[in-house]
N, C-alpha and C positions, 0 to 999 in steps of 0.2 A: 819669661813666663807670659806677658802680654804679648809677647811676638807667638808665643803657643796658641794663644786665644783666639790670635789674629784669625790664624792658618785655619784651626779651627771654624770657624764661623767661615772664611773664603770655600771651605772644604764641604762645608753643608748647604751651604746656598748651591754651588755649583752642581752636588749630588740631587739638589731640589730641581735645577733644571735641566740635568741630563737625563733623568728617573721618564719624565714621560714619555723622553726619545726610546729612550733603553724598553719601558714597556712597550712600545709601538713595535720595535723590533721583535719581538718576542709574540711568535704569530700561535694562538692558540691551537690553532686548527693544524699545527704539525705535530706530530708525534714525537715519539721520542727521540727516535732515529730519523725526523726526519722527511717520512712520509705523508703524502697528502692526505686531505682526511674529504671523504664523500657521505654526504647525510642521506639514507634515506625513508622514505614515509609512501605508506601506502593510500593511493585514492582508490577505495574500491565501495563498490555501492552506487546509490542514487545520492546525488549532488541536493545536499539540503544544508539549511544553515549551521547543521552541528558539524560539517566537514568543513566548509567556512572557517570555522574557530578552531580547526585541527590543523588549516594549511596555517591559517593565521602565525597559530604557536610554533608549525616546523620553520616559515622563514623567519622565523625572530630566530628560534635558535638557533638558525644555523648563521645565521648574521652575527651573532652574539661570539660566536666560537669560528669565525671568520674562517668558514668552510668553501671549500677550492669549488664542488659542486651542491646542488641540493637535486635530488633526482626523486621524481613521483612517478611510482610505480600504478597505473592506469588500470584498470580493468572496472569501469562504469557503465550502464544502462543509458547517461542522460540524469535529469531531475530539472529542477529550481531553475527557471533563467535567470532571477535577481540574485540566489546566490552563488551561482556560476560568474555574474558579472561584479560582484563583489571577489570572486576568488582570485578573477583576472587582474583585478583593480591589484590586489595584494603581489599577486606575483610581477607585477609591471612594475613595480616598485622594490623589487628586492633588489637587494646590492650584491646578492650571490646568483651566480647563475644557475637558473632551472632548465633542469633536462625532463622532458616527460617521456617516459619510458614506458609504453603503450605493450602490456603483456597480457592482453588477451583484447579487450572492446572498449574504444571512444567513443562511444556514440551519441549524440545528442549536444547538451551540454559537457559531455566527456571531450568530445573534437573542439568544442569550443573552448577549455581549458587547455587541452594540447595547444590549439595555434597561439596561446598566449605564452607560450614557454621558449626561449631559449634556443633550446634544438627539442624536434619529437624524434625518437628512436622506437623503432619497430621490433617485436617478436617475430620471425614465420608466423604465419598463417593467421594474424592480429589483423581485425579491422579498425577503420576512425570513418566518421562521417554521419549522413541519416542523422542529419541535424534540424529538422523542420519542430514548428515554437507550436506548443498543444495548449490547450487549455488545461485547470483543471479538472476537466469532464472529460478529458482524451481526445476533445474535438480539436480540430484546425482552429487556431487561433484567426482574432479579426487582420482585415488588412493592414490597418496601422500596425500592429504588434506583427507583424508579419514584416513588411519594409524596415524597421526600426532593427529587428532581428538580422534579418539579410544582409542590410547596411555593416551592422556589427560585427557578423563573421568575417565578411571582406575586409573591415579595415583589423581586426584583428591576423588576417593571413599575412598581411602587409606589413605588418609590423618585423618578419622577419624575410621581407623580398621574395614572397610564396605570392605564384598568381591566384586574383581573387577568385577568379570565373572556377575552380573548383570550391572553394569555400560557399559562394555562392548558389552552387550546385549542390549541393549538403542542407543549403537551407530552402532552398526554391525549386517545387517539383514542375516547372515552367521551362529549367535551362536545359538544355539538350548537349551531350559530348559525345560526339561518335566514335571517337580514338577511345572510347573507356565502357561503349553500347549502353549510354546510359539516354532513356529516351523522356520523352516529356510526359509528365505524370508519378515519377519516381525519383526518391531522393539519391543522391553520390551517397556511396559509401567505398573506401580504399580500403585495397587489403596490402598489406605489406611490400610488396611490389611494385603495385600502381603508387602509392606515396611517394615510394623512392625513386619514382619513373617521372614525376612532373612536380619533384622538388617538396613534398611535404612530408617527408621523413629524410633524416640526413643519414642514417644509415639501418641497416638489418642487424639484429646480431640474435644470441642465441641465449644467451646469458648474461648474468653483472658481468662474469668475468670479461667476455667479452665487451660489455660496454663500458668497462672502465678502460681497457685497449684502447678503443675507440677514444674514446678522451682523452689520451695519453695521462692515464694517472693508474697504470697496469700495478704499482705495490700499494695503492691508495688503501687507508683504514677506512674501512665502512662501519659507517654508524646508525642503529639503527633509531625511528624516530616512533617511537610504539603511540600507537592509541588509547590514553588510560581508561579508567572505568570510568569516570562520570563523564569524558568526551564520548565514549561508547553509547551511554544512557542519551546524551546531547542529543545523539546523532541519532538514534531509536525515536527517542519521542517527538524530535522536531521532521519525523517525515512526514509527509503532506498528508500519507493516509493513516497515520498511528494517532496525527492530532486529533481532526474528530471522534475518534475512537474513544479516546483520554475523556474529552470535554463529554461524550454518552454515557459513559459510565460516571463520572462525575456528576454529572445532572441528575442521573438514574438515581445515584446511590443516594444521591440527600434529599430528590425527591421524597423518596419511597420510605427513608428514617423517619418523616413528616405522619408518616400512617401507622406506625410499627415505634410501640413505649419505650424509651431505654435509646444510647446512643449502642447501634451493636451493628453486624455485618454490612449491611448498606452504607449508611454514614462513614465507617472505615474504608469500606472501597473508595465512596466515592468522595472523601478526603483526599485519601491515598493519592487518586488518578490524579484529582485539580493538582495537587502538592508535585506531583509529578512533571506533571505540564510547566508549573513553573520553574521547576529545579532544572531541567533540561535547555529550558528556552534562556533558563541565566547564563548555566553553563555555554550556549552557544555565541556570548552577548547581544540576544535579542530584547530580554526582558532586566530589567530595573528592578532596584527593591520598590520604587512607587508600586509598581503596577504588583507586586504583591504585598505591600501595604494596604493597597484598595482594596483587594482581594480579603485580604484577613478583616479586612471593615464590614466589607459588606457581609460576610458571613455572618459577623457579631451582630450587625443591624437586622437580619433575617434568624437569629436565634432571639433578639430580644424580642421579636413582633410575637413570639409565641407564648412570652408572659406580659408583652406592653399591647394588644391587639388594638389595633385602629386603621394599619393597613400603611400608613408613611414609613415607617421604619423598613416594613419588608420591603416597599417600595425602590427604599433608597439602595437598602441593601442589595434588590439584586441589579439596579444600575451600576452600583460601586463593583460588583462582581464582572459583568459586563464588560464596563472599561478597561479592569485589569487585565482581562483578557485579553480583551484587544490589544494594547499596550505590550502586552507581550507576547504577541501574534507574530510580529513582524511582517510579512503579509498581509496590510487588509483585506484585500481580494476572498484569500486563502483561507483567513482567521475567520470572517465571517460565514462562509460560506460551512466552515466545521461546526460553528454556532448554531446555524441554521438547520443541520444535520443533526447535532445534539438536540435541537427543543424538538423535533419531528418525532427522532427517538423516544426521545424523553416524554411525551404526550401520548403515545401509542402503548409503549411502557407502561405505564402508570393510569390509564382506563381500562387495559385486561389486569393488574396487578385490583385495582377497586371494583370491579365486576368478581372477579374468583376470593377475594377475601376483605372485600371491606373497608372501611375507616376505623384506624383504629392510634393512638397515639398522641403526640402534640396537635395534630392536624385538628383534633377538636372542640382545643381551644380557639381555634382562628374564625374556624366556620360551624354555623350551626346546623347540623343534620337531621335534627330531629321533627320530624313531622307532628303537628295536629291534625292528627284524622281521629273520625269519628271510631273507628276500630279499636284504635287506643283510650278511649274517652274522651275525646275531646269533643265539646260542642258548643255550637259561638251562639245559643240560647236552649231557654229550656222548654221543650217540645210541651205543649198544653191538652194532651190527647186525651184526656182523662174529663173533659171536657167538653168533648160532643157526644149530642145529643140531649143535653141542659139545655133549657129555657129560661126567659125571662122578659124585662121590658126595658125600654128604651129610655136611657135617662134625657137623652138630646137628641134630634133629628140625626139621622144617620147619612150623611151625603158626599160619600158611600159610609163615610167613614165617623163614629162619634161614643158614646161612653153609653154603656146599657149594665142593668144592676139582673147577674147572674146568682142566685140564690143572697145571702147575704155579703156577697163580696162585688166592687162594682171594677168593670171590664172597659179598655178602650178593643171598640168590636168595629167590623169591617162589614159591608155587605158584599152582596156577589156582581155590583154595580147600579142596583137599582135605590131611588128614595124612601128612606122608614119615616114616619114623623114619629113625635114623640108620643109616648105611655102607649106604643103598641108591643104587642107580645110578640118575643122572638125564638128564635133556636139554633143553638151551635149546632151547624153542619160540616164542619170541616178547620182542623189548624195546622199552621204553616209558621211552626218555630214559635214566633212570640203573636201572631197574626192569627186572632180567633176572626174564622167568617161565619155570619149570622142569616137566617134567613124570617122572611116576617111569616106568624101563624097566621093565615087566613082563619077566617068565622068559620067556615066548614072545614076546617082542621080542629078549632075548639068544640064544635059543634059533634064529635063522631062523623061526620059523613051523613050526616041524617038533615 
């Protein structure tokens, strides 16, 4: 019985450490029978950071399920150079190899994710290139960001024994190829052909099928790597030009609830849009719960100034706003520059919206609107006009200015600049608010004229 024990226990410890060998063996990423298995995920669109966190998640999982290829199917404009260079960062570190499979246009930042990959594989009639670094504006970017750019595409061609002097030509409308009639002033772009002519496409094909040929993995299972719905939403709302967009209407809407009673269509929007803004830039991990932490502060800080008025609280509110923003911009550059396009909006907005209807709402409790004018009643004394033409006498010398006794009531009275002395007789000729001005009765005024 103890010798059963023994074995026992030798027989579980031994199962303890052959189990990791035996799992190691045991390769996910084949099949049932056997076959290879090839991941793949689509790059198509403009290169912004919600596709960042879409490659992110395809080479985890294909790392994860220890897949023989990972292949991205290409067809981009260009976008993002940070998160292009983010993208490269991810793929230069995968443990699986990437094939970029260029079925339809590389362009831009598109070429520049191609020569980070593995091998690039060609469509017919599929361009890469027409890599030159823009600004947000569409302009030519400065020379710095231009050299830094350049430098970048060459050592990323090199990374797979591709000469630089095309990559470089993709970024630099300066370099000149005359085997390719590419002249100075225009950027390289390949077409399927020419890549596979000077080494930066390793082969043409027509289809997967064919490029799984090509890789020798002709019975391989393909897997597909879909794009879900909130990487979808990611990748919408973190484009360059959907962001200000988000933040205008955002601005707009809460603006304009500020004039208009009730929380109702505005405020919903322009909830909606911020809440969006940040859902999206979470989803891409550019944004933090801080930065919407602040976010939901500063709001509360800017609803309370509307029953606390003094003006700190809204204050803070919309710096806290602000920040969170930023913070969840990812791009400074970019983020502010959608800021500044939001308050321009938002300011043009909201003086035709008060010009055609008004103040009307919260807004005025914060600020006061209403005028003292005279139209309305209002008047900052009481006019004495009932007044001229009384007479009287001078209780004090008048010089100009001094106290004179108008019937039984006594007057501080003014003259028209000259000296009264006292106990001469006078006459209201003229008042100015509370300002009676008096003039002296000459003898031949008492007298009739005679």
């Amino acid at each position: 019985m103890k010798l059963f024990k023994r074995n026992m226990k030798i027989a579980f410890y031994m199962l303890l450490i052959l189990l990791p060998m035996i799992l190691v063996q045991i390769n996910p990423s084949q099949a049932e029978d056997g076959k290879a298995v090839v991941y793949v995920a689509p790059v198509q669109d403009a290169v912004e950071r919600g596709l960042e966190s879409f490659i992110k998640r395809s080479v985890k999982t294909a790392e994860e399920n220890n897949a023989d290829y990972l292949v991205f199917e290409l067809d981009t404009p260009g976008g993002l150079v940070d998160a292009a260079g983010n993208i490269a960062k991810i793929m230069r570190e995968s443990e699986v190899p990437i094939i970029a499979y260029v079925t339809k246009h590389a362009l831009s930042a598109g070429a520049y994710i191609a020569l980070n990959a593995d091998q690039i594989v060609m469509k017919p009639s599929t361009t890469m290139g027409a890599a030159g670094v823009i600004d947000s504006q569409g302009n030519a970017a400065g020379k710095k960001a231009e050299s830094a750019w350049i430098a970048t595409m060459e050592a990323s061609a090199e990374l797979n024994d591709r000469d630089p002097i095309y990559a470089k030509a993709m970024a630099d409308p300066d370099v000149e190829i005359e085997e390719l009639g590419v002249t100075k002033g225009e950027f390289l772009t390949l077409n399927a052909t020419q890549a596979k002519k000077v080494g930066y496409a390793e082969a043409i094909v027509n289809n997967r099928n064919e490029l799984l040929s090509y890789l020798e993995v002709p019975d391989a299972e393909i897997k597909e790597i879909e794009v879900s719905f909130a990487e979808t939403i990611a990748r919408y709302v973190t484009h360059p030009v959907v962001v200000p967009i988000l933040l205008s209407i955002g601005s707009i809407g809460l603006v304009l609830e500020l004039y208009s009673p009730g929380f109702g269509i505005p405020g919903a929007f322009g909830l909606g849009a911020l809440l969006l803004f940040f859902f999206g830039h979470m989803i891409a991990g550019l944004a933090g719960w801080e930065s919407l932490i602040l976010f939901v502060l500063g709001i509360g800080l800017i609803i309370a100034e509307v029953f606390v008025p003094g003006g700190i609280l809204g204050v803070g509110g919309i710096i806290a706003v602000l920040v969170g923003i930023v913070l969840a911009g990812g791009s400074l550059g970019n983020i502010l520059l959608s800021i500044l396009i939001a308050l321009v909006a938002t300011i043009i907005v909201s003086i035709l919206f008060l010009k055609y209807f008004g103040y009307n709402g919260p807004l005025k409790k914060i600020i006061l609107f209403d005028s003292t004018s005279n139209d309305r009643g209002y008047i900052s004394n009481v006019t004495k006009s009932e007044l001229i033409g009384l007479t009287g006498t001078t209780m004090t010398p008048l010089r100009p200015s001094g106290t004179a006794i108008i019937g039984d009531d006594r007057y501080d009275v003014v003259t028209e600049g000259s000296y009264i002395g006292i106990n001469r007789p006078i006459k209201i000729i003229k008042t100015e608010g509370s300002r009676i001005i008096v003039r002296e009765i000459k003898e031949v005024e008492n007298q009739g004229g005679n």
